[in-house]
N, C-alpha and C positions, 0 to 999 in steps of 0.2 A: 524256788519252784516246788520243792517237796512241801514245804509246809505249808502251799497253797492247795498241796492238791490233796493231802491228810484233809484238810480244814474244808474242802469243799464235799470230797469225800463222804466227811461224819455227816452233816448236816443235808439238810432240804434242797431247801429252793436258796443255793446261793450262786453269788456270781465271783467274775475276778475280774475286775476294772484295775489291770495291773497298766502301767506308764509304758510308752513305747518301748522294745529293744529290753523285756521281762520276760519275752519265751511265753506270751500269752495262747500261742498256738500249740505247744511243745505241751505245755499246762491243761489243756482242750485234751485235747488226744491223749494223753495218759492217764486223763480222768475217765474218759471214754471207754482206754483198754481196762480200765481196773473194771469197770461197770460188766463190761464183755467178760470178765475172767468170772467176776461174783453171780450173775446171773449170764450163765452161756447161751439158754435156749430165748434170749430176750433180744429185741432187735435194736439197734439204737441209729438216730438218726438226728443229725445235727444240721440246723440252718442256718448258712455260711454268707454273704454276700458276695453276688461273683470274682470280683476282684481277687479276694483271695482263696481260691479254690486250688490255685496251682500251689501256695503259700503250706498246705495244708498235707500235699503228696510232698511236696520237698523235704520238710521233716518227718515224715514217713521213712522216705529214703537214704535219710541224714542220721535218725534215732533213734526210728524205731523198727530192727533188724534182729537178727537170732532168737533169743527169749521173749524179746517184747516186739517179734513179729505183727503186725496189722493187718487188715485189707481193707482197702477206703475205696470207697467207690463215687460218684458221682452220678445223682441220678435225675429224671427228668419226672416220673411219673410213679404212682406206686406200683405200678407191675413192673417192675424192675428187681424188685426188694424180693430177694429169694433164698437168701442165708443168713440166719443167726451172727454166726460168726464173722461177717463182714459187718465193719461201719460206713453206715449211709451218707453223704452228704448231698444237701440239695440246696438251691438258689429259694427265698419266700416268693417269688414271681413262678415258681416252677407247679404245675398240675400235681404234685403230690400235696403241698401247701392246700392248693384253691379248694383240692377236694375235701379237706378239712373245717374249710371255714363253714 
């Protein structure tokens, strides 16, 4: 998991199509916290598929605690998004998405 997340990291536009039970979420979110710690006043917001949205606070609550503190929030719309410092997450069916297109 660490040298997924160096490797994603360094680079662009990459992704991690890791095989089920790889900590693909755990890998998500620490790539997220590195992003939040290098650029603090940048907002970041990831789009999740509902299903797993609870997946996403449970390793939150699971691993990332003291040091590698988080705040994940769950939103519906962009007037919601009001802190840097929090990571966004949202459904692509959700009016923050739509507004986009």
């Amino acid at each position: 998991t660490r040298d997924i997340v160096r490797w994603m990291a360094k680079g662009g536009s990459r992704a991690c199509f890791a095989r089920f039970g790889l900590h693909k979420t755990a890998t998500h979110l620490e790539l997220m916290r590195l992003i939040g710690a290098r650029f603090p006043d940048d907002y970041r917001l990831s789009v999740v598929p509902l299903g797993v949205r609870h997946e996403f606070f449970r390793e939150i609550e699971q691993r990332f605690t003291g040091d590698f503190d988080m705040q994940l929030r769950f939103i519906r719309r962009d007037s919601e998004i009001d802190e840097p410092a929090t990571l966004y997450m949202t459904n692509y069916e959700a009016e923050v998405i739509a507004g986009l297109r």
